[in-house]
C-alpha positions in Angstrom: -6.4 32.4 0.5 -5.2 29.4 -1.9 -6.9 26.8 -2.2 -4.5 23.8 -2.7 -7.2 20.8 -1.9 -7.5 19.5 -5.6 -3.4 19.7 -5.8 -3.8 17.0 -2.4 -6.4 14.9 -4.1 -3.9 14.6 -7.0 -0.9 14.0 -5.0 -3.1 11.4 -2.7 -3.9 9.3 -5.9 0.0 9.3 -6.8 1.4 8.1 -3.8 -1.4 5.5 -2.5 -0.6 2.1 -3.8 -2.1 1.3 -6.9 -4.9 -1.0 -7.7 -2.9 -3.2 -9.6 0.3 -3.1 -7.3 -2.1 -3.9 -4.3 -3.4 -6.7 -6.6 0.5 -7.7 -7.4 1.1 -7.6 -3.3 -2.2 -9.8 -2.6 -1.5 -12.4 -5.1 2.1 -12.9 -3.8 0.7 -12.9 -0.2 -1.6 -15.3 -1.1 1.6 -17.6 -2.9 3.8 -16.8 0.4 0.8 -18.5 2.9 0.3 -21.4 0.8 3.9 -21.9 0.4 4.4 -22.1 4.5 0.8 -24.4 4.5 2.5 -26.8 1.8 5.6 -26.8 3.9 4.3 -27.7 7.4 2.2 -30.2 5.6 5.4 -32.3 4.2 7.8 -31.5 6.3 6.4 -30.6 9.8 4.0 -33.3 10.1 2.9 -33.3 13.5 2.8 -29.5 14.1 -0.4 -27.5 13.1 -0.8 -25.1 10.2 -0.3 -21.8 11.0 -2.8 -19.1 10.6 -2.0 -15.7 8.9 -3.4 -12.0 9.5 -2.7 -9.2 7.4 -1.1 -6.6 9.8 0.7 -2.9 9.0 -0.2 0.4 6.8 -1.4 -2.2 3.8 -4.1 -3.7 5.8 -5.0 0.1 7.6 -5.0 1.6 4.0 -2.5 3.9 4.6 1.1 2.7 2.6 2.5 4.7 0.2 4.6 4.5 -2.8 8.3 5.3 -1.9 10.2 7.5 -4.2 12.1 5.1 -6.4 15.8 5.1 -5.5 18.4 4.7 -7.9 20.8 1.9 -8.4 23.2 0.3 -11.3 23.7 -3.0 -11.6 26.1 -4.3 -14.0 25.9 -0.8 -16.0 21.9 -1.0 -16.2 20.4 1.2 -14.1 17.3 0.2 -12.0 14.6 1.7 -9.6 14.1 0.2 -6.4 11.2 1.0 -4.3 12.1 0.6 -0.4 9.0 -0.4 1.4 7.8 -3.4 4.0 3.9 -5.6 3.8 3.9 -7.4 7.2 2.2 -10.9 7.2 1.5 -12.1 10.5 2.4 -16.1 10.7 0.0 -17.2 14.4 0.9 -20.8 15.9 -2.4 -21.3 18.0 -1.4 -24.0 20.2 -0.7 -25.8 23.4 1.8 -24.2 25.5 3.7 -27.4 25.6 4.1 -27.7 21.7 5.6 -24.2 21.6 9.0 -24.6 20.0 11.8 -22.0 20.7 11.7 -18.5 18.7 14.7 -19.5 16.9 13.3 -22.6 15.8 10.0 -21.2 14.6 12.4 -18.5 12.1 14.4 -21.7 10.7 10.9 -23.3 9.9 9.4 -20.0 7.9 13.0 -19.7 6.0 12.8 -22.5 5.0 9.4 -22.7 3.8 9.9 -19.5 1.8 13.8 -20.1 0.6 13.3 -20.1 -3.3 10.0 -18.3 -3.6 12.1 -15.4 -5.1 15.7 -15.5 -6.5 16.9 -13.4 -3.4 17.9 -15.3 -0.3 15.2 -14.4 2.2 16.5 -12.8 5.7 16.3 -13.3 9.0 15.9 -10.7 11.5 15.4 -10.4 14.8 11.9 -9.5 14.6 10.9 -11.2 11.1 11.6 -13.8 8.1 11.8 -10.8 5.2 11.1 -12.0 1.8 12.8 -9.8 -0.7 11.7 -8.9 -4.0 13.6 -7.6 -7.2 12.6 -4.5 -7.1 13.2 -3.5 -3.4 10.1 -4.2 -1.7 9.7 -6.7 1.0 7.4 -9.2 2.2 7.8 -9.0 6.5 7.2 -12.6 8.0 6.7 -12.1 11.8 5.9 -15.2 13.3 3.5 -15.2 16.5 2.7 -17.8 19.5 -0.8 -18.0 21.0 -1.8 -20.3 24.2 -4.8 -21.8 22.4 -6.1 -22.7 25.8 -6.2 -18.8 27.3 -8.9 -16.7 25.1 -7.6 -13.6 26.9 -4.0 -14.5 26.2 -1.9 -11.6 24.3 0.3 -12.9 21.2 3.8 -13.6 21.9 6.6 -12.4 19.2 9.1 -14.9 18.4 11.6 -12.6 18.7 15.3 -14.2 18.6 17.0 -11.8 21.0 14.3 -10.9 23.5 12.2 -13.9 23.5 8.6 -13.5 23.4 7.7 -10.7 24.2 3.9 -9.7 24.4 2.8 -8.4 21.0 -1.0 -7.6 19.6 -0.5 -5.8 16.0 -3.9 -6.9 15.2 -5.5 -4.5 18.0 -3.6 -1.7 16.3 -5.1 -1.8 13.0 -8.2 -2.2 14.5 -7.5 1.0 16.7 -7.0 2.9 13.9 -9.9 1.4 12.0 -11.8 3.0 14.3 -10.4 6.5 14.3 -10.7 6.4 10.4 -14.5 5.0 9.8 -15.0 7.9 12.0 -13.4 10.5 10.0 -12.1 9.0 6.6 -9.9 12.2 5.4 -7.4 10.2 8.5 -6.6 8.1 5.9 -5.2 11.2 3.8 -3.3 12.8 6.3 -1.3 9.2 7.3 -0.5 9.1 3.7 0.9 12.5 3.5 2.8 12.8 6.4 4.4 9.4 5.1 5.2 11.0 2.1 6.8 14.0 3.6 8.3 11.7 5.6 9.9 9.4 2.5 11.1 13.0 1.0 13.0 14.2 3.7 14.8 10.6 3.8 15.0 10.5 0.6 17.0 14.0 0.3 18.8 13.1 3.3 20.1 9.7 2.3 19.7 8.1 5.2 16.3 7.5 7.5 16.3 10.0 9.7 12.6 10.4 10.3 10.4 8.7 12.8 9.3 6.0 11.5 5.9 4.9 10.0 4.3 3.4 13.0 4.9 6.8 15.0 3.8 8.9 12.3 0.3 6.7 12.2 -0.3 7.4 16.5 0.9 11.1 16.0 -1.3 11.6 13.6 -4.6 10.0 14.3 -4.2 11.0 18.1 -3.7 14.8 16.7 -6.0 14.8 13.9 -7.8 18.1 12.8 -10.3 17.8 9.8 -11.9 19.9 7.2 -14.8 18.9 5.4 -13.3 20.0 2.2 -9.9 21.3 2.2 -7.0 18.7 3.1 -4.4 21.4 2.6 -6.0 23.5 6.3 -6.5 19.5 7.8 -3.2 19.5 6.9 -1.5 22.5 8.8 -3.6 22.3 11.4 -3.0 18.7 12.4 0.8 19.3 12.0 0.6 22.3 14.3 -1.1 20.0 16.9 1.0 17.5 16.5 4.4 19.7 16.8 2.4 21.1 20.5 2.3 17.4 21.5 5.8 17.1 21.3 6.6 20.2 22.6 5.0 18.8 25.9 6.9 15.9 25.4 9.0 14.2 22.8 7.4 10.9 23.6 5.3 8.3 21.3 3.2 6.0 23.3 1.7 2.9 21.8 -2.4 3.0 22.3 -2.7 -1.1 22.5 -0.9 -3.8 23.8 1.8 -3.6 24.9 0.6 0.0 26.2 2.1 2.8 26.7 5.6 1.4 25.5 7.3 4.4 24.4 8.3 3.9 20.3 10.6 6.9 20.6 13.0 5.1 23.0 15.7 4.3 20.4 15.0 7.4 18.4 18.3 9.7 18.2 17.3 12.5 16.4 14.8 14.6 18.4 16.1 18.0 17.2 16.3 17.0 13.5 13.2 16.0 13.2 11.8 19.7 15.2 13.0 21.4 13.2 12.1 19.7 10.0 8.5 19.9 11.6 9.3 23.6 12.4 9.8 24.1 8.3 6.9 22.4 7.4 4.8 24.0 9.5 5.9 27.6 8.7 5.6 26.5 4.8 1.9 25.3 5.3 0.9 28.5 7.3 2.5 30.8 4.2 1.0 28.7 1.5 -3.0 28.7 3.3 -2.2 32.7 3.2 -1.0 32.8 -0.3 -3.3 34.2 -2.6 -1.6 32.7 -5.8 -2.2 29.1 -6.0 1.1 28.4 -8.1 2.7 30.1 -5.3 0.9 28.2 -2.4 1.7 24.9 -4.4 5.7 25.9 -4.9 5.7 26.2 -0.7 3.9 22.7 -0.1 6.5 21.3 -2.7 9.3 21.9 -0.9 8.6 19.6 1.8 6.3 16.9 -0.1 8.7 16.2 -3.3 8.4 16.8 -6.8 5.7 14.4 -6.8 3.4 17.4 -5.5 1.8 18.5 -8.7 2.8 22.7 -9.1 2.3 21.5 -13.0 -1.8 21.6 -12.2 -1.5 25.1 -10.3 -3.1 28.3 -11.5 -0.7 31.0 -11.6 -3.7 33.0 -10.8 -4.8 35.3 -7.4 -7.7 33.7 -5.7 -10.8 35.7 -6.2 -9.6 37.8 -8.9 -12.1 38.2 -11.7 -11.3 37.2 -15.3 -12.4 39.2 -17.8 -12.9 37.9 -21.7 -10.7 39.3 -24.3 -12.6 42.0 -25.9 -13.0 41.4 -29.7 -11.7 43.1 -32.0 -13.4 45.7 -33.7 -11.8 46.5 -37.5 -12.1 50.2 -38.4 -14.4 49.7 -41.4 -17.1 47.7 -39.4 -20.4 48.4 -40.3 -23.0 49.0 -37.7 -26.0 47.4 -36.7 
């Protein structure tokens, strides 16, 4: 049986964020808050500063770098690297100094218009910061009655209007799962990365998205003490059982038991992608041959996984030294 576990290990320190880009991210977190500070200072006097709470896969530990995707721009060709850092911006207030949702987006654009040379944007959910090379700062902007200790966050949210939102309980949900079991932070990573793969080769996101992937996972969880490749299949074979059941994602915190898969449109795609992956992982855990083993986990994972380290070699077998040898006029001893 192939092992594959120091192929993972590998492939894990390739696709978590780097030191120094998780530096890069910090410092330009830290430039975005004091920006919005210095802005409500001079030109929104009489409000309060907002506080701001790191929210998302970079606070849980669990981002990963995207596969680069390819664009030209006037003739040069570049690499942009699609992936979101959420900031939470919290107004901790009286109820009667709430503003409306649409005013508190105007207020964050504006603090943050000119902190890169791309416009920022406003979405429904978010002010979105965008960086040269295709990554995103995510802005979403909170409303807490400062007055009511038990009181949920509200999302400024320009189309539904505030509804009841506690990202902040999440990461601390799976903070929990993970101090318990620290390999969880592996197996988020990989199925992200299977995940960016399989969009990647599709061209389009097709996949559940990262948020899903994170409940699935944790709630489904197998471990091994020392091989990620079995924690691996075995947590996506409880995972696909789950869905059998029911194709259904529930959130664990506030607002609980929304179900994340109610937009989702493609059920039967994503099956059977699971399906593949699934039948790959069982025939490379049976594999004698690790370079064979490595070729089937590959397939789903992206070139990134590295068959280059695999020993084209049958687990177990015995290697034997090259005799010497012996010239025909060799004296004895």
């Amino acid at each position: 049986m192939a092992d594959c576990h120091s192929l993972f290990n590998d492939f894990d320190n390739k696709i978590a964020l780097t030191s120094a880009r998780t530096k890069s991210l910090k410092k330009s977190r830290k430039s975005i808050r004091d920006r919005i500070r210095r802005y409500y200072r001079e030109k929104q006097s009489g409000s309060i500063l907002p506080k701001f709470w790191s929210q998302g896969s970079f606070e849980m530990g669990t981002s990963v770098n995207p596969i680069p995707r390819k664009i030209t721009v006037d003739g040069e060709e570049k690499s942009l690297y699609k992936y979101d850092v959420d900031d939470g911006v919290y107004f901790i207030d009286d109820e009667a100094n709430r503003v409306s949702a649409q005013t508190y987006h105007n207020q964050i654009y504006a603090a943050v218009t000119g902190y890169t040379d791309e416009d920022p944007t406003d979405k429904d959910t978010c002010v979105r910061v965008v960086f040269h090379d295709g990554h995103n700062i995510d802005l979403p902007i909170y409303f807490k009655d400062k007055s009511d200790s038990d009181a949920l966050p509200e999302l400024a949210h320009k189309s539904e209007q505030w509804p009841y939102s506690d990202p902040r309980a999440f990461v601390k949900w799976f903070n929990k799962h993970a101090k318990e079991n620290p390999q969880l932070y592996k197996l988020v990573r990989y199925a992200k990365a299977w995940c960016d793969n399989q969009n990647y080769l599709a061209g389009a996101r097709k996949m559940p998205s990262g948020l899903v992937l994170t409940i699935w996972f944790t709630e489904n969880a197998r471990y091994s003490n020392d091989r990620d490749d079995i924690a691996l299949r075995d947590t996506l074979k409880a995972v696909r059982n789950s869905i059998d059941a029911e194709f259904s994602c529930l959130r664990p915190t506030e607002l609980k038991d929304e179900n994340l898969l109610e937009k989702y449109s493609h059920e039967e795609y994503f099956k059977k992608k699971l399906d593949d992956f699934l039948e790959s992982a069982e025939q490379a855990i049976s594999e004698s041959n690790q370079k064979e083993a490595c070729a089937k986990w590959q397939r789903h994972l992206g070139s990134r996984f590295p068959c280059h380290l695999a020993e084209d070699r049958d687990e177990g077998a015995r290697s034997f030294p090259v005799p010497a040898i012996v010239k025909s006029n060799a004296k004895g001893a």
